[in-house]
N, CA, C and O atoms as CSV, one atom per row, in Angstrom:
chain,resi,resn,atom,element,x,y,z
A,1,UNK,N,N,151.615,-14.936,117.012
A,1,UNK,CA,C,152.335,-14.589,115.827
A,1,UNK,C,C,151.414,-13.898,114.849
A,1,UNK,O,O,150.192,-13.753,114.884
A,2,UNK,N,N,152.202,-13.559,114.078
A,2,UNK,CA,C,151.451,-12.495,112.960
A,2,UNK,C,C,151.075,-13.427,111.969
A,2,UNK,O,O,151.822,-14.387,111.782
A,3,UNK,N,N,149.866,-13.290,111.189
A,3,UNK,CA,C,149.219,-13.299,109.874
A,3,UNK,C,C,150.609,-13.075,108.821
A,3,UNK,O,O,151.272,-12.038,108.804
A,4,UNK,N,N,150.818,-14.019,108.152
A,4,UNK,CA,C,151.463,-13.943,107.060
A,4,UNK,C,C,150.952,-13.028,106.300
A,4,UNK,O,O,151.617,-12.006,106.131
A,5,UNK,N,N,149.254,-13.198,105.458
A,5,UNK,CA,C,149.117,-12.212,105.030
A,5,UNK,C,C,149.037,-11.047,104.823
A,5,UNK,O,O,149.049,-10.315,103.834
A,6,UNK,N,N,148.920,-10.904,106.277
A,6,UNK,CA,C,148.581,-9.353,107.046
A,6,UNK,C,C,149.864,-8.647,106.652
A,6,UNK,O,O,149.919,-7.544,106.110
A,7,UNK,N,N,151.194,-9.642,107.090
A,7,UNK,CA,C,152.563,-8.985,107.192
A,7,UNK,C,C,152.451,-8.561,105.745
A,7,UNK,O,O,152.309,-7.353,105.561
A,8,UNK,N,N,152.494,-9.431,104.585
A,8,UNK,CA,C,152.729,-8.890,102.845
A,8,UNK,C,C,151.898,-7.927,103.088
A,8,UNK,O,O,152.502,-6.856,103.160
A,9,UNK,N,N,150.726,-7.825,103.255
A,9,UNK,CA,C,149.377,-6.760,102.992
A,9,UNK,C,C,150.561,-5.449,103.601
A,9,UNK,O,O,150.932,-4.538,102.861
A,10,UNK,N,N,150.812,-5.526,104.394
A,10,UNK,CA,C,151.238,-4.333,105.287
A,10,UNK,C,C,152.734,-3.809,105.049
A,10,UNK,O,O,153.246,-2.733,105.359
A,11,UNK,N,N,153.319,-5.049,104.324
A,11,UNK,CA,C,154.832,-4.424,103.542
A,11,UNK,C,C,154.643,-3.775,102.117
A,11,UNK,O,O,155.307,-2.964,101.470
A,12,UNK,N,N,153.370,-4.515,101.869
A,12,UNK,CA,C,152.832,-3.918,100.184
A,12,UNK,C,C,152.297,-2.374,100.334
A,12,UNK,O,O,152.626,-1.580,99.453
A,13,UNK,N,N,151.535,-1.955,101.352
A,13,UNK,CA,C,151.278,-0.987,102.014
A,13,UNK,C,C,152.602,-0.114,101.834
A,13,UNK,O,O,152.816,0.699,100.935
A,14,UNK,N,N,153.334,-0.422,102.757
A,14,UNK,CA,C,154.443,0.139,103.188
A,14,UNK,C,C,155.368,0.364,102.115
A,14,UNK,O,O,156.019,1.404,102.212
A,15,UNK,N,N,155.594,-0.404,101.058
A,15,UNK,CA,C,156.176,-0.187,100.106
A,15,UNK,C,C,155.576,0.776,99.292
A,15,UNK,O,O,156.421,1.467,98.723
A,16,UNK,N,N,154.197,1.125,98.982
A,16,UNK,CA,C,153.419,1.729,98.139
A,16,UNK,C,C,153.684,3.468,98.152
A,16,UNK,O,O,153.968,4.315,97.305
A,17,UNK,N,N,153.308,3.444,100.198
A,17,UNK,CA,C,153.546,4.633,100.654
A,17,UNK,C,C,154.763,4.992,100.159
A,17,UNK,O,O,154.797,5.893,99.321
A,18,UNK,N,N,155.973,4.357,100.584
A,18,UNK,CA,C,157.513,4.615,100.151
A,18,UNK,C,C,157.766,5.214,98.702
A,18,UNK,O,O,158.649,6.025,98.422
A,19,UNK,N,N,156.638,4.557,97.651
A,19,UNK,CA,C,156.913,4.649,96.276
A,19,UNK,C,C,156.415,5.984,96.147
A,19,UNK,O,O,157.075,6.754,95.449
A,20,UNK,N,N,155.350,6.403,96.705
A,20,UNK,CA,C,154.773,7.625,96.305
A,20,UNK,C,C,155.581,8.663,97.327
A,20,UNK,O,O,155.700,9.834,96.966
A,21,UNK,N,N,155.853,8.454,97.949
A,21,UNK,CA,C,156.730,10.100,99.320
A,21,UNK,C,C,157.918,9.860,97.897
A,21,UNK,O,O,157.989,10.786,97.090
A,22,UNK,N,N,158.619,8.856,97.718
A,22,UNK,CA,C,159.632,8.760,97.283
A,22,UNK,C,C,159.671,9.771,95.325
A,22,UNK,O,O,160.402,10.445,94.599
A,23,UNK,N,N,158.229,9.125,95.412
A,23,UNK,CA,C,158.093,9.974,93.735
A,23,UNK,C,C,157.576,11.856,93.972
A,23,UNK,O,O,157.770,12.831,93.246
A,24,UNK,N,N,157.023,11.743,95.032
A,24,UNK,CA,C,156.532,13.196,95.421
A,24,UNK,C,C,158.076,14.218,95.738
A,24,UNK,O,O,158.203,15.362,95.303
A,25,UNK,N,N,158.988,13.592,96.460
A,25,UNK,CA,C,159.928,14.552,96.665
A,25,UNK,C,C,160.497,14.545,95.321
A,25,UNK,O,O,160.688,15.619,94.751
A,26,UNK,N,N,160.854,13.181,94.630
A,26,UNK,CA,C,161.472,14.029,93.206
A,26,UNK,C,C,160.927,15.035,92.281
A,26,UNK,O,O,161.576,15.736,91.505
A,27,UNK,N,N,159.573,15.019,92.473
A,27,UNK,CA,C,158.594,15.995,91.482
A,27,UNK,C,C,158.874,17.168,92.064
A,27,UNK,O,O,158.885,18.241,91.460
A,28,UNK,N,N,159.123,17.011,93.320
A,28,UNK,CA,C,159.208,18.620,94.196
A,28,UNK,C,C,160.385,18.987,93.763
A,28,UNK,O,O,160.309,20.076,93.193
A,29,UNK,N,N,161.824,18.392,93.794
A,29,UNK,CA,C,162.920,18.948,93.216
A,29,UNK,C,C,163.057,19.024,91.891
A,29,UNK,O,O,163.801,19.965,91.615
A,30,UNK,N,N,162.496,18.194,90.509
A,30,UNK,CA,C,162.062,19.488,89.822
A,30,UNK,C,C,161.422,20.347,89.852
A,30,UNK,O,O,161.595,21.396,89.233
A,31,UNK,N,N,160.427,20.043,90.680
A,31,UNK,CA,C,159.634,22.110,90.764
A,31,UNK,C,C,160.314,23.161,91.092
A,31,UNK,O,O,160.181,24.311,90.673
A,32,UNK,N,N,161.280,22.613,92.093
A,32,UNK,CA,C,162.479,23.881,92.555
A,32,UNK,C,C,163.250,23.963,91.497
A,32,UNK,O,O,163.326,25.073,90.970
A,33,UNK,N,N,164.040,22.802,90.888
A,33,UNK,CA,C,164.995,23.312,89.465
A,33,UNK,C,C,164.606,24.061,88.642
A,33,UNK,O,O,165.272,24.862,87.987
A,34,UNK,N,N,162.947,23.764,88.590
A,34,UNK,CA,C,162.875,24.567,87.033
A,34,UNK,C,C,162.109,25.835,87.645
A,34,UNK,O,O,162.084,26.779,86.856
A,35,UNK,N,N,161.612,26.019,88.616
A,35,UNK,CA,C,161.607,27.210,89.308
A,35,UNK,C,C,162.981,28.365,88.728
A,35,UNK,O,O,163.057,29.314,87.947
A,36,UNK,N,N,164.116,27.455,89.827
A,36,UNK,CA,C,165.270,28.546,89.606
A,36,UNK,C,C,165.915,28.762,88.545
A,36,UNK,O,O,166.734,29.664,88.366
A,37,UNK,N,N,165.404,27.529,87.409
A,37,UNK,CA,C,166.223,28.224,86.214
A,37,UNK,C,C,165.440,29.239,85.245
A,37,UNK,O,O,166.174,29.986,84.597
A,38,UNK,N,N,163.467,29.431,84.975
A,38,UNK,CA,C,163.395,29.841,85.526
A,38,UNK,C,C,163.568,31.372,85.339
A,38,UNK,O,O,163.660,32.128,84.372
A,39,UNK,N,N,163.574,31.523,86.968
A,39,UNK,CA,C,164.330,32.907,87.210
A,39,UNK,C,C,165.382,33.117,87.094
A,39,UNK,O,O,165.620,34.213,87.602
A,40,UNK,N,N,166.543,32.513,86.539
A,40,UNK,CA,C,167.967,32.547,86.162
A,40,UNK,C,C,168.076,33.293,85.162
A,40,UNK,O,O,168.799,34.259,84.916
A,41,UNK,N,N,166.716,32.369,84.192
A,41,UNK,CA,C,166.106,32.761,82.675
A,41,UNK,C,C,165.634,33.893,82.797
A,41,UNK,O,O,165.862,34.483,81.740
A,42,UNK,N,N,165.093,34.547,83.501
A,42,UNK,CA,C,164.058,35.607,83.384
A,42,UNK,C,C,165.257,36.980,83.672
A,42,UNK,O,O,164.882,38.023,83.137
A,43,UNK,N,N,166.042,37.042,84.113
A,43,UNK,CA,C,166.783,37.773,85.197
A,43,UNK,C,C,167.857,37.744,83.814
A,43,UNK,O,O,168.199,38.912,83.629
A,44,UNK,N,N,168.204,37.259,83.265
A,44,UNK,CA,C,169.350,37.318,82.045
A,44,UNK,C,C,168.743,37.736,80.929
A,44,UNK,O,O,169.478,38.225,80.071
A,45,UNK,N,N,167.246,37.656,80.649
A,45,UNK,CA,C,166.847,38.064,79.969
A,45,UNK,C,C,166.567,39.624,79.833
A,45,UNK,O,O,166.703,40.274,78.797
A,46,UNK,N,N,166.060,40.215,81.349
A,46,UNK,CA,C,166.072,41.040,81.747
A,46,UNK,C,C,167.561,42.018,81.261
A,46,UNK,O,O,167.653,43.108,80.696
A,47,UNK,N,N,168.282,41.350,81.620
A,47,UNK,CA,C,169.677,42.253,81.202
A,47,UNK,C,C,169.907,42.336,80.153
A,47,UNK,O,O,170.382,43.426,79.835
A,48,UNK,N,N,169.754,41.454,79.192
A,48,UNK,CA,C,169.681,41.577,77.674
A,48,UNK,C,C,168.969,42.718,77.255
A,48,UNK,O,O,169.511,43.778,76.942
A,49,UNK,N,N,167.396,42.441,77.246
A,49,UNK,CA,C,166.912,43.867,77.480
A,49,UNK,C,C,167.187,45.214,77.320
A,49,UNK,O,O,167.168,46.032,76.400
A,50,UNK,N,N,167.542,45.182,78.927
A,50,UNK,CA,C,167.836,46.251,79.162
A,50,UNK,C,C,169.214,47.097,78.700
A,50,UNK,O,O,169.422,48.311,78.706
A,51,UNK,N,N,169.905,46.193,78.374
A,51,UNK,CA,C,171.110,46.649,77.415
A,51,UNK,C,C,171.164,46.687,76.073
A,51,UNK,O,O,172.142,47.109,75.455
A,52,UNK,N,N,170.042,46.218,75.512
A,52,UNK,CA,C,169.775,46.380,74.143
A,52,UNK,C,C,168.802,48.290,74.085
A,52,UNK,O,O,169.239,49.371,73.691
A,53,UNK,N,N,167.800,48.015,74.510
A,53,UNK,CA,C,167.156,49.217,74.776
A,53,UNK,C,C,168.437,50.327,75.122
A,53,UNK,O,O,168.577,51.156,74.223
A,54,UNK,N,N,169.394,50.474,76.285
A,54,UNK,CA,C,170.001,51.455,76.311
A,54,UNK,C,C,171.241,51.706,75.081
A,54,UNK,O,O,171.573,52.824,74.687
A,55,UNK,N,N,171.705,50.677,74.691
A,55,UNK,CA,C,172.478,50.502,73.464
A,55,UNK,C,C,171.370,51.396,71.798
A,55,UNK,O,O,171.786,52.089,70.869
A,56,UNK,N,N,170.013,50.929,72.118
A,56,UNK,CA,C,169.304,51.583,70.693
A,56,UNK,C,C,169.039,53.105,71.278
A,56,UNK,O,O,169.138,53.958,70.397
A,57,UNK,N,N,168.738,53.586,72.521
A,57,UNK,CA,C,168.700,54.459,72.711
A,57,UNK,C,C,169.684,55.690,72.711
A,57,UNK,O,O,169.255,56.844,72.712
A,58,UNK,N,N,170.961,55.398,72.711
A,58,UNK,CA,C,171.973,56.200,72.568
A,58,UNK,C,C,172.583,56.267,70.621
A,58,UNK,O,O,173.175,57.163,70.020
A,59,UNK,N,N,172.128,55.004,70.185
A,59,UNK,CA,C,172.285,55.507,68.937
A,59,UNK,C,C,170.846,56.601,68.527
A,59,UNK,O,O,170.985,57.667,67.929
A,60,UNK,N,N,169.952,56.232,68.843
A,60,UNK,CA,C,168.854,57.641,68.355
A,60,UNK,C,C,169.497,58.673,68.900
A,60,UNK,O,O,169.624,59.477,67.976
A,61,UNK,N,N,170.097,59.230,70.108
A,61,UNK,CA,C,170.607,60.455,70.389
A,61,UNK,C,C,171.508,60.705,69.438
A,61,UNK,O,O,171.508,61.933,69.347
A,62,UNK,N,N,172.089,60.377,68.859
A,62,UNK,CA,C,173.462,60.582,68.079
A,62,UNK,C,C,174.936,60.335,68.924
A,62,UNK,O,O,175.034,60.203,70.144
A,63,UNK,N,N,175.825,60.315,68.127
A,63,UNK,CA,C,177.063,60.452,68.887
A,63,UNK,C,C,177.350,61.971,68.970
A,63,UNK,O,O,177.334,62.760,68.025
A,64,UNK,N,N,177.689,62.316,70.640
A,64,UNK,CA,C,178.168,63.708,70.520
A,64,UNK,C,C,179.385,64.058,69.830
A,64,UNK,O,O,180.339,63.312,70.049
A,65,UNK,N,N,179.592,65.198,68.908
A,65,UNK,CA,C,180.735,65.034,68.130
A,65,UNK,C,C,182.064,65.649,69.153
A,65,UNK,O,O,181.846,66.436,70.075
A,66,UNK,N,N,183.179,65.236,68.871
A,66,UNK,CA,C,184.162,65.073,69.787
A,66,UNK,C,C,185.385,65.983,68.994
A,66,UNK,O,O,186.573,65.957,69.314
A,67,UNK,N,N,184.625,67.022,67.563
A,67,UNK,CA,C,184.996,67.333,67.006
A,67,UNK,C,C,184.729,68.669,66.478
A,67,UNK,O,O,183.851,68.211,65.746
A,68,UNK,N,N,184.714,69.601,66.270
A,68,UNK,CA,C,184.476,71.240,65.674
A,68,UNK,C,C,184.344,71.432,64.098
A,68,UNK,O,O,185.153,72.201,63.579
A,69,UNK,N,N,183.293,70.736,63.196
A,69,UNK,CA,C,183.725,71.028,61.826
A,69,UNK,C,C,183.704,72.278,60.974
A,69,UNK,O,O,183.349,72.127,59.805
A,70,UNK,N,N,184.045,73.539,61.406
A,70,UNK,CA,C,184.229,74.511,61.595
A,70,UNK,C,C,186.040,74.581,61.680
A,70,UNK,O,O,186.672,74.745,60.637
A,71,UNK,N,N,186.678,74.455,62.878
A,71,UNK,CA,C,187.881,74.217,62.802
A,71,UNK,C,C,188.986,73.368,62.412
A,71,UNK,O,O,190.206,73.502,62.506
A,72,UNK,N,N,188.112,72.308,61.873
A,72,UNK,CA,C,188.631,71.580,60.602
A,72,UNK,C,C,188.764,71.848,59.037
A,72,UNK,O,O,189.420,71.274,58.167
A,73,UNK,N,N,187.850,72.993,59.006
A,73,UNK,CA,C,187.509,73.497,57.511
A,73,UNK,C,C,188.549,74.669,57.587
A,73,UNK,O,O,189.187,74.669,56.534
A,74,UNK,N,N,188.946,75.626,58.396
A,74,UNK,CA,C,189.620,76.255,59.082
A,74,UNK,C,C,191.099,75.802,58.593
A,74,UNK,O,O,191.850,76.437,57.853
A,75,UNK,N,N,191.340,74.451,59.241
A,75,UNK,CA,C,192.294,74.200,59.377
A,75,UNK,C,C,192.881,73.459,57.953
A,75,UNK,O,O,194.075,73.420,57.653
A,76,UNK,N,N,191.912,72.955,57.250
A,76,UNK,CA,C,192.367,72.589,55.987
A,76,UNK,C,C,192.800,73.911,55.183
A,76,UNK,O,O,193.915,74.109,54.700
A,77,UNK,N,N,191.859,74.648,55.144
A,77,UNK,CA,C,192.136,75.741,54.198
A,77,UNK,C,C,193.373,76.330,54.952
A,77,UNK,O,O,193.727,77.157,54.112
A,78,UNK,N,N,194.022,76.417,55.701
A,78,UNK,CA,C,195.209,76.943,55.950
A,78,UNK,C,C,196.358,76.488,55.449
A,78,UNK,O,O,197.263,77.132,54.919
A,79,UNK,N,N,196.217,74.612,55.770
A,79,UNK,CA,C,197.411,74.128,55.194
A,79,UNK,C,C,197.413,74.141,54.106
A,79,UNK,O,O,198.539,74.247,53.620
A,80,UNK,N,N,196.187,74.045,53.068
A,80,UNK,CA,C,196.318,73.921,51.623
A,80,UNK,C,C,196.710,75.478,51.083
A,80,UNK,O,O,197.248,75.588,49.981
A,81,UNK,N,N,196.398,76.774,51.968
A,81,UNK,CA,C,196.785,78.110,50.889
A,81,UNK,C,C,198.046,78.330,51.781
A,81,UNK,O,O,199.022,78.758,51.165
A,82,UNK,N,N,198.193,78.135,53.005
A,82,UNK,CA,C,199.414,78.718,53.589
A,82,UNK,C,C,198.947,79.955,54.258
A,82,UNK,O,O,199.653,80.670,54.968
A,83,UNK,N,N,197.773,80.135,53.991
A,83,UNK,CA,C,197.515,81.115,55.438
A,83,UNK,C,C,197.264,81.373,56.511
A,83,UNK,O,O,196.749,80.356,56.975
A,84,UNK,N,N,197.319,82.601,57.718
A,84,UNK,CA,C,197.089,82.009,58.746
A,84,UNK,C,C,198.080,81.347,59.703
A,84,UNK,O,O,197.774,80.968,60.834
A,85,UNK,N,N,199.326,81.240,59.140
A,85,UNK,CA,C,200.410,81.068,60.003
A,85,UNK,C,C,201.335,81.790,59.939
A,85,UNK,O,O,201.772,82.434,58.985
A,86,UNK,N,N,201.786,81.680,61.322
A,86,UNK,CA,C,203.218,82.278,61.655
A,86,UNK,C,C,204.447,82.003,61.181
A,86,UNK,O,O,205.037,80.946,61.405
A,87,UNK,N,N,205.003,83.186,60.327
A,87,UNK,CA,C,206.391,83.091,59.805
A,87,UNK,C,C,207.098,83.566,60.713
A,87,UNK,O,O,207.101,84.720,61.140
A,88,UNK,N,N,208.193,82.004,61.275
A,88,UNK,CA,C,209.487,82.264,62.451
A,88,UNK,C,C,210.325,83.244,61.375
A,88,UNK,O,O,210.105,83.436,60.179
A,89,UNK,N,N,211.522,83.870,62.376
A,89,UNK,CA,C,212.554,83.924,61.796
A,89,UNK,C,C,213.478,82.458,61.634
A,89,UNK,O,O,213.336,81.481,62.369
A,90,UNK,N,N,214.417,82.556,60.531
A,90,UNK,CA,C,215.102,81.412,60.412
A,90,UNK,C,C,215.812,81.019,61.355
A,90,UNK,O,O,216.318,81.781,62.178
A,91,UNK,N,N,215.958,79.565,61.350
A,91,UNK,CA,C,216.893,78.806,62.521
A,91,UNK,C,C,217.291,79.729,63.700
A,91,UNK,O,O,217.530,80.928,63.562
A,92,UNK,N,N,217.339,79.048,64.883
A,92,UNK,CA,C,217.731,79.452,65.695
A,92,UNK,C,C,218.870,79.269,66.070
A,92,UNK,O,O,218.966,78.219,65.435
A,93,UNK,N,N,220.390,79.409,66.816
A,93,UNK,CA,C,221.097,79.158,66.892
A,93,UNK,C,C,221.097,78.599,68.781
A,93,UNK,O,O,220.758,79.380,69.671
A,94,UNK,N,N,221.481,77.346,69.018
A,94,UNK,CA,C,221.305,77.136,70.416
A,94,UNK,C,C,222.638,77.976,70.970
A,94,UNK,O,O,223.783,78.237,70.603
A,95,UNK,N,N,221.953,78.169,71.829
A,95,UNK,CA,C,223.486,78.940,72.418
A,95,UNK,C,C,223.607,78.630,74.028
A,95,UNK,O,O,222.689,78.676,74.847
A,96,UNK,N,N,225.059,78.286,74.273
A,96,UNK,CA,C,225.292,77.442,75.187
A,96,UNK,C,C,225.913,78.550,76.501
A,96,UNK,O,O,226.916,79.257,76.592
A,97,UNK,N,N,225.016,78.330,77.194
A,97,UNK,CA,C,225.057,79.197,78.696
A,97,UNK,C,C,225.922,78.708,79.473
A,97,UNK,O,O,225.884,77.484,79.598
A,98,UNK,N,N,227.096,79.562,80.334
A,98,UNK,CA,C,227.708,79.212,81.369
A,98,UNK,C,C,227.271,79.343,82.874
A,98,UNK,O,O,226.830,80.407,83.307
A,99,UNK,N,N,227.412,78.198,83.668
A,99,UNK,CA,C,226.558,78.876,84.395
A,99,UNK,C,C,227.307,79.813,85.422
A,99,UNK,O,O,228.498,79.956,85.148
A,100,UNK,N,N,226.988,80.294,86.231
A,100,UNK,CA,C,227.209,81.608,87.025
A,100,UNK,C,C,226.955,81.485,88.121
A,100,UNK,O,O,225.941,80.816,88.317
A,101,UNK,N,N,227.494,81.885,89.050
A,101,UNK,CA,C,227.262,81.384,90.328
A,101,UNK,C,C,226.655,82.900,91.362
A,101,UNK,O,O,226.999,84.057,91.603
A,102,UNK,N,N,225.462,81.836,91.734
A,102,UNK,CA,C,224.293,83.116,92.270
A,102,UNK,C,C,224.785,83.772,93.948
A,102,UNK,O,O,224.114,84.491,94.688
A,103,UNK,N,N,226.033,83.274,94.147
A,103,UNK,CA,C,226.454,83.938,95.651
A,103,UNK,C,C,228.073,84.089,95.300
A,103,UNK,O,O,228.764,83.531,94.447
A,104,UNK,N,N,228.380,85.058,96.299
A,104,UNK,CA,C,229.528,85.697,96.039
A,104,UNK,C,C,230.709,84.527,96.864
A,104,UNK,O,O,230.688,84.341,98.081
A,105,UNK,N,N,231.491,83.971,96.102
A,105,UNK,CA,C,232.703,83.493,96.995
A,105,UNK,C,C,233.959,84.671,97.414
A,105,UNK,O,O,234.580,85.497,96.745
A,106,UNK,N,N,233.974,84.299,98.802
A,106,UNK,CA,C,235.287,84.781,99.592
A,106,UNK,C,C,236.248,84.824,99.072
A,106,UNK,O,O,236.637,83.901,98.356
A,107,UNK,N,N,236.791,85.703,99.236
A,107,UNK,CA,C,238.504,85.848,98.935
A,107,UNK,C,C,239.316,85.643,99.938
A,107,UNK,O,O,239.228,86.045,101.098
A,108,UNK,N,N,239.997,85.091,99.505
A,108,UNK,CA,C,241.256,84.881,101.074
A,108,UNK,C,C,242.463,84.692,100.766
A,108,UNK,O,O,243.311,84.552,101.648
């Protein structure tokens, strides 16, 4: 038979080992969590970034104008003197068409 003591000595052992594999893998899965967050972090930051930079960069270009201020100045001064446009003749009268028939019918 076995040594009593030997057996505790060797479950105390055994338990010890257990405590430390057991504390080593949890340290390892935070190293991976905070690994990937991390690069979660880094990678969102990245896009921030990079969308801030292209966002300041298009305001230094200016906005292209989508507009002619030339033919707005144009166009004010026309409506305010009245020049520059076309005088219709008055009203038109609609006039109501019959229609006509584009092939000849038979007589019989």
């Amino acid at each position: 038979m076995a040594n009593p003591d030997t057996v505790t000595v060797n479950l105390s052992e055994i338990l010890k080992i257990f405590v430390q594999v057991k504390n080593s893998n949890v340290i390892f899965f935070w190293q991976k969590q905070t690994a990937a967050l991390n690069k979660m972090t880094n990678h969102v930051l990245d896009l921030i970034n990079t969308a801030r930079e292209d966002w300041e960069a298009s305001e230094r270009g200016g906005i292209p104008s989508t507009f002619s201020n030339n033919d707005t100045q144009e166009l004010v001064a026309a409506l305010s003197t009245g020049k520059a446009f076309k005088v219709l003749p008055g009203p038109q009268q609609l006039v109501r068409q019959t229609s006509t028939p584009t092939a000849s019918t038979p007589q019989g």
